[in-house]
N, C-alpha and C positions, 0 to 999 in steps of 0.2 A: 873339049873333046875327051879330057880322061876322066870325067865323070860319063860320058858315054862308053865308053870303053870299059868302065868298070859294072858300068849295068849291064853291059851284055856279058860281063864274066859272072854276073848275079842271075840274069836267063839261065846261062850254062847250068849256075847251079839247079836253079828253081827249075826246071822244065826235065823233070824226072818223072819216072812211072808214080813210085812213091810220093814224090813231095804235090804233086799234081792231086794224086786221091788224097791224101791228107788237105789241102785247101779245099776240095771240095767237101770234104767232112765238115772241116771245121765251118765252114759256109752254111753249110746247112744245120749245125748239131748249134750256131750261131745265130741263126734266123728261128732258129726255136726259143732258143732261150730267149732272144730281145723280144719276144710276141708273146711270151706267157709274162704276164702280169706280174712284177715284184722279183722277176732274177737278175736283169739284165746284164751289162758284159762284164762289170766285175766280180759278180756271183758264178757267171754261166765259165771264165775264163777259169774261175779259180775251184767251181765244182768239175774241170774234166783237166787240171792238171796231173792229176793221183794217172787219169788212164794216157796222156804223155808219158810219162816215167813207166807203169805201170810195160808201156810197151816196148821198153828200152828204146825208144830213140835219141838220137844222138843232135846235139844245138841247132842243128839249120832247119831240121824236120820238126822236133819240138814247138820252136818259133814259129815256122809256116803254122801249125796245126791250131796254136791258139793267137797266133794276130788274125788268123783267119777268122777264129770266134769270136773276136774280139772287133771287127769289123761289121760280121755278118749278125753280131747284135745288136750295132747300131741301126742298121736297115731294119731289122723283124722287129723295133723298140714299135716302128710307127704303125702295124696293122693291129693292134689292139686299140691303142689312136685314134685311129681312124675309124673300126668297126664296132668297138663297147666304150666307146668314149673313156678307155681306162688306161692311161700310159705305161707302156711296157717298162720304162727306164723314166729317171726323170729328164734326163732329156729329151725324150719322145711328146713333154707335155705340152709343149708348143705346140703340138701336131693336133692336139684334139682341137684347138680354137677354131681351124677352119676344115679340118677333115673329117670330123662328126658331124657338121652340118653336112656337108657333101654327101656322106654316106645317105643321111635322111634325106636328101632330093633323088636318091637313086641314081648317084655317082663315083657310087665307090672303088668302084675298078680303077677309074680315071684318076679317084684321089690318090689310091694305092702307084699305081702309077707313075704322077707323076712325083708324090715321094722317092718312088723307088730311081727315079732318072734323077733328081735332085740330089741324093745320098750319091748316088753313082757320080757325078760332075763336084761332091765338095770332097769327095775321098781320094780323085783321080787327082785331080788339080794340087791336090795337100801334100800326096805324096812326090810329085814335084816339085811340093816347096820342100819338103823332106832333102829330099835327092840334094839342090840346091843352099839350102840355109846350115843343115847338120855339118856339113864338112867346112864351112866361115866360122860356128861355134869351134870345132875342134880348133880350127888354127888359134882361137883366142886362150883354149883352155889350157893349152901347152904352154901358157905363161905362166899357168895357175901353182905356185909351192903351196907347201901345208895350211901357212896362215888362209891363201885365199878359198883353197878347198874348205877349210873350217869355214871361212864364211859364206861360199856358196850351200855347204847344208843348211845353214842357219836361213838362208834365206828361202829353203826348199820349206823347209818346218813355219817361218814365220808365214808364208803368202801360201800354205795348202789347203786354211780355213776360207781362201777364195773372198769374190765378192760377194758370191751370195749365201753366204756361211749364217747357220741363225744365233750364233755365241762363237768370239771369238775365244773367251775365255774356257769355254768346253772343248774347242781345238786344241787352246795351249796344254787341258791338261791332257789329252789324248797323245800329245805329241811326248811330254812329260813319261807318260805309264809306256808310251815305244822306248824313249831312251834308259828308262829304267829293266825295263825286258832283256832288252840289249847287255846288259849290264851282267844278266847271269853267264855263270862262266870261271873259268881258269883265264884269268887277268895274263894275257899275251905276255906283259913285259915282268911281271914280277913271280907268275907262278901262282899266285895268290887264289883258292876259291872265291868267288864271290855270288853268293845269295843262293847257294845250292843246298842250304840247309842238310850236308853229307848225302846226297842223293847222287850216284857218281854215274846216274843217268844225264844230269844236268852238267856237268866236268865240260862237257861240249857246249853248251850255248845249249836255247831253244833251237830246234830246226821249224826257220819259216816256212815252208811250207804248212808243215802241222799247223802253226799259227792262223797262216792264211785260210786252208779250207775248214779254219774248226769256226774263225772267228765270221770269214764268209757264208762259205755252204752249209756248214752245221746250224748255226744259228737260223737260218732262216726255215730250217726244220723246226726248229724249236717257237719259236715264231707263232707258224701253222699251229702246232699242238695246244699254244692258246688260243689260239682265236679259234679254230676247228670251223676254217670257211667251207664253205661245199663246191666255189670255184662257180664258173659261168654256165648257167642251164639253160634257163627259158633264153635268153639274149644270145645266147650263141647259135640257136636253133633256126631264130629269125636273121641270120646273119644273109644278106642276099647282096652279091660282087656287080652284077650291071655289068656295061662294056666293060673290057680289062684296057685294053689301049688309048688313051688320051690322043683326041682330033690334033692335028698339025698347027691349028690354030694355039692352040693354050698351051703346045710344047715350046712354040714362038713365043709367046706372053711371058711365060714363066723364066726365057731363059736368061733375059736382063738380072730378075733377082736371084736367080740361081749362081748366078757370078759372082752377084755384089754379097751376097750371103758367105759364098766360100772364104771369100778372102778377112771377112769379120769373124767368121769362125776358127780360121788358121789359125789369127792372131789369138783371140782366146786361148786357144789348145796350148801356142807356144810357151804363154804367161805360166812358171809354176802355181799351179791353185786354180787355175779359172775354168778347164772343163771346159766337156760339152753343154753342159746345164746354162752354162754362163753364154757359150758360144748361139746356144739356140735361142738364147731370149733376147741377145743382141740384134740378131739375125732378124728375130722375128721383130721386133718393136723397130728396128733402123727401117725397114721394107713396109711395115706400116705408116711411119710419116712422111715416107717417100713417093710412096704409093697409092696410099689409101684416100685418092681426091674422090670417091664416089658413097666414101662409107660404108665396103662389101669386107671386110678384113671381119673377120668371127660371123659371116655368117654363108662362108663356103667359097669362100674365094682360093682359087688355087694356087694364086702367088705365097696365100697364108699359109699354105702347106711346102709350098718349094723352100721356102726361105727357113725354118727352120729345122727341115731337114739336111739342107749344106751346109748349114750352119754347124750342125753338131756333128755329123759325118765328118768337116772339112778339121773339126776341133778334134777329133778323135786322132786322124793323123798326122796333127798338128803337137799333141801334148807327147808324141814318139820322139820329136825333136832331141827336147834337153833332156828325155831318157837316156836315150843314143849318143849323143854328142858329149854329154857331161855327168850320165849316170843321175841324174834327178830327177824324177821323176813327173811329168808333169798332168798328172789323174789317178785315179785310185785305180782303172783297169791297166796304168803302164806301171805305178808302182807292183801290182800282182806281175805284170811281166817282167819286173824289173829283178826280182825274189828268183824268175826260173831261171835268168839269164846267172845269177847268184850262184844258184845251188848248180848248177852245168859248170862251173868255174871259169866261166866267162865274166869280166869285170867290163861294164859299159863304162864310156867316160872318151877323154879324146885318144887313151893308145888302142880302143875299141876298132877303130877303120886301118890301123895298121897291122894289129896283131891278129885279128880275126874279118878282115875282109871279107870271105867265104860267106859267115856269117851274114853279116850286116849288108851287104847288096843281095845276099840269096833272098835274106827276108826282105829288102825292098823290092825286089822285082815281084816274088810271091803276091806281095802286097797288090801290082799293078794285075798280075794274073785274079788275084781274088775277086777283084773290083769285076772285074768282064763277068766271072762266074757267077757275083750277085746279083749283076744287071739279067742275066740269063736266068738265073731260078726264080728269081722275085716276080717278074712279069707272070709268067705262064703258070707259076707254080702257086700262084695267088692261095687257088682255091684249097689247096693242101695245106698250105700255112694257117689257114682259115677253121680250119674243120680241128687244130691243134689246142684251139683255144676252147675248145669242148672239153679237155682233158683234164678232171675236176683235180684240184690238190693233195686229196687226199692218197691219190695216184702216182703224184707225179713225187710227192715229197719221201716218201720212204725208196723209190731211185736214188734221190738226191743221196739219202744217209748209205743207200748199199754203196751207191760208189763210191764216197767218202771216206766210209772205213776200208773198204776192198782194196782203193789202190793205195791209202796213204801207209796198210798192212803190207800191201805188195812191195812199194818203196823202201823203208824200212825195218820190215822185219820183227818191230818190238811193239809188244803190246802197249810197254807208257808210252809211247807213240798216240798210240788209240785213247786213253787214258789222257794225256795232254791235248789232243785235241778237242775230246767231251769239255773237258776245262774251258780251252778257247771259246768253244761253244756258248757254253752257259754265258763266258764274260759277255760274248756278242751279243748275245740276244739280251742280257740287262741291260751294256751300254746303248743297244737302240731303244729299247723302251726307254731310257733317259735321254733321248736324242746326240746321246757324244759320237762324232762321227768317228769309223774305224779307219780310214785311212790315214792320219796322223800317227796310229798303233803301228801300223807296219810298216810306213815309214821309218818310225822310230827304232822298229826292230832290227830294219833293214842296213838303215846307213848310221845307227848308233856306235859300233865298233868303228870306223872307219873314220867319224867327227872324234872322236875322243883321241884315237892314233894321229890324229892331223893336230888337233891341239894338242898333245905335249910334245911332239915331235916339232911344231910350231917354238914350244916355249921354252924346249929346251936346246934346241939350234941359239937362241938368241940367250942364252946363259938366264931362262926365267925371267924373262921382260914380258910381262902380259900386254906391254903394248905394241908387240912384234904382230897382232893381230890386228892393227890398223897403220899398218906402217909401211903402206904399198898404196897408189891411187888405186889397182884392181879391188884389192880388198877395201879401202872406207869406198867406192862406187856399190860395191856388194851387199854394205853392209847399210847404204842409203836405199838402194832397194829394198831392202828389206826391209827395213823401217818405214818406208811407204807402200809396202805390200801388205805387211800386220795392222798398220793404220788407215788403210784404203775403207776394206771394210765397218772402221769403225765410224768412220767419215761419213762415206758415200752407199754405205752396205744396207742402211735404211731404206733410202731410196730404190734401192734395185729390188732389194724383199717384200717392198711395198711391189712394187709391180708385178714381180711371180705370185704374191696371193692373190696380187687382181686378177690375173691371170686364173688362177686355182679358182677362183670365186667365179668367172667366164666359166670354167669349164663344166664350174659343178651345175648351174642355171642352162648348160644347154643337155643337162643328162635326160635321157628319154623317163 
């Protein structure tokens, strides 16, 4: 009962003039981004955090405004999916296996569809398990002193290269070049500069944000400028929806796997590292062999579509868990929220549901309000979503940079501001042509101050015993985790990357 009781003090909050039209923005400014090809929700969150700040709002409105986008991504990931056979997000990839055939039988409404009620049933449900599992974390993490925090980072950093990571060794050093970032700075305890090279702009730390939209949004300007695509023409022209409602019959069919998908997806999401990416290939290959007695899976079956869109929906609000509960982030689009939650001077973690309750159930209830709002726009509004993917990039990308400098100049005030994030930029767009993933970067960025204060404050509680870091069941259980979370990958992480190319290789043999 007082986990009811405390969501309808999170209605209270949420069911304002404001925070209402702000979820519906970010719903919508969120189903754009996941449907335009190559942004998806940790690009699309982290290209309109500059216009959060930018509008002075204050943590509850913030939050609604980009979980909202951050939601409303993962639904728009699947109409390009489904309509150019071109994944919006790489979690949307599963979605072309059976929703581009369906398109080509002149069922794409139906596909769109019942995507969109899939996404809706793994996000609703998630956020229940939300509701549910985050405050059992909290009661455990209130055992957590310095030593076990030190090793829950480490355990965030070692399992963020995931299962389906393609170098765990390109993780380590991504994670490596974050806690080095971290690093610049007036050394908290000593006074000391460090790596500021007398620039007494730096005396403060990077500010992540700058980090965030240079090494996200910017980069992917930069990006465009080489390759100089011209975006979707003739294919977007011959784009044609069919019924939009899916018959009563195949909302029945689908909705056994629409279950069984969410609850495979949660768990993904909750594992630090494993994503929707991981959640929707789970989803989709478990619902295959469960399923698939007729041999209709990749060639328009609409279970192939249900299943990994809960999949990766129900992962999305599933990796909010051990953000929320324990401040770890568990995806690259909750690390980006994890940075705003930062810079608002809100600390997530277990005194998060005592000191800022406000917060934390306004945005879950938000969360259940978003949900009704996508179910709403996504059906009827098909055909607008549709007509978006005509919007060549050469259009869309120099947006991306006004907003980028506009608000990160609004925030801030300081030209090196502008200047350091050109910087982030560039690194971003090298480190993806090298394939080094960037969310090991800002994690690094993010919780490197914070593992470094935990370990000497570890080490020096225990008069300099380095083995005060294993010297608690919580801590060696955390630090076994970890050590089969960095090993997982190396193990078993073949096998799984064999499957998503086979996959990739599915997709590419049914392109028109």
């Amino acid at each position: 009962m007082d986990l009811l009781s405390q969501l309808g003090d999170g209605f209270a909050v949420a069911l304002t003039w404001q925070n209402l039209a702000l979820a519906l923005m970010g719903c919508f400014l969120g189903t754009i981004m996941g449907a335009l090809p190559g942004l998806g929700p940790s690009n699309g969150v982290a290209i309109l955090i500059p216009l959060a700040f930018t509008l002075g709002l204050g943590a509850t409105p913030s939050l609604i405004l980009l979980t909202s986008v951050y939601y409303g991504a993962m639904y728009g990931g699947r109409i390009s999916s489904i309509l150019l056979n071109i994944p919006g997000d790489e979690p949307a990839m599963m979605t072309c296996l059976d929703g581009h055939p369906m398109a080509k039988k002149g069922m794409a409404g139906e596909a769109l569809s019942i995507s969109g009620i899939a996404s809706f049933v793994g996000s609703f449900f998630a956020t229940w398990g939300l509701i549910v599992l985050a405050p059992q974390l909290v009661k455990i993490a209130l055992l957590f002193g310095p030593a076990e925090y030190f090793a829950l980072f480490a355990l965030a950093f070692m399992t963020l290269g995931g299962v389906s990571s393609t170098n765990q060794a390109k993780s380590a050093f991504a994670a490596a070049l974050g806690l080095g970032l971290a690093m610049i700075g007036v050394d908290t305890q000593t006074g000391v500069p460090r790596f500021t090279f007398g620039e007494v702009h730096l005396y403060d730390g990077l500010d992540f944000l700058v980090a965030i939209v240079g090494l996200f949004a910017l980069s992917e300007v930069f990006i465009f400028l080489e390759e100089r695509h011209g975006g979707s023409d003739a294919k977007g022209k011959a784009l044609k929806i069919g019924r939009i409602l899916p018959p009563m019959k195949m909302v029945k069919e689908t909705t056994p796997t629409m279950l069984r998908s969410t609850f495979v997806g949660f768990l993904a999401g909750v594992l630090p590292g494993a994503g929707a990416s991981l959640g929707s290939f789970l989803a989709y290959s478990l619902e295959k062999r469960m399923s698939d007695k007729n041999k209709t899976f990749g060639k328009g079956d609409p279970r192939g579509v249900a299943a990994p869109e809960a999949g990766n929906n129900a992962a999305a609000g599933g990796a909010l868990v051990p953000m929320l509960a324990l401040g770890v982030p568990g995806s690259g689009t909750t690390a980006v929220l994890l940075a705003v939650l930062l810079s608002l001077n809100i600390t997530p973690g277990p005194l998060l549901f005592a000191n800022n309750p406000d917060v934390v159930w306004g945005l879950i209830a938000a969360l259940f309000i978003a949900n009704f709002m996508l179910l709403a726009l996504n059906i009827p509004m098909v055909g607008l979503f549709t007509r978006l993917l005509l919007i060549p990039p050469k259009v869309l990308m120099p947006v991306v940079a006004m907003v980028s400098f506009v608000g990160i100049y609004g925030i801030s005030g300081s030209s090196f501001d502008l200047l350091v994030m050109i910087g982030f930029g560039v690194a971003g767009w090298i480190l993806r042509k090298l394939d080094i993933p960037l969310v090991p970067i800002i994690l690094g960025t993010l919780l490197g101050n914070a593992m470094e204060n935990n370990l000497r404050r570890a080490v020096e509680i225990d008069n300099g015993n380095w083995f005060t870091l294993i010297d608690s069941p919580l801590s060696i259980a955390l630090w076994v985790i970890a050590l089969i979370g960095f090993a997982m990958p190396i193990i078993v992480g073949r096998k799984v990357k064999a499957g998503i190319h086979e996959r990739k290789d599915e997709i590419g043999s049914i392109k028109d």
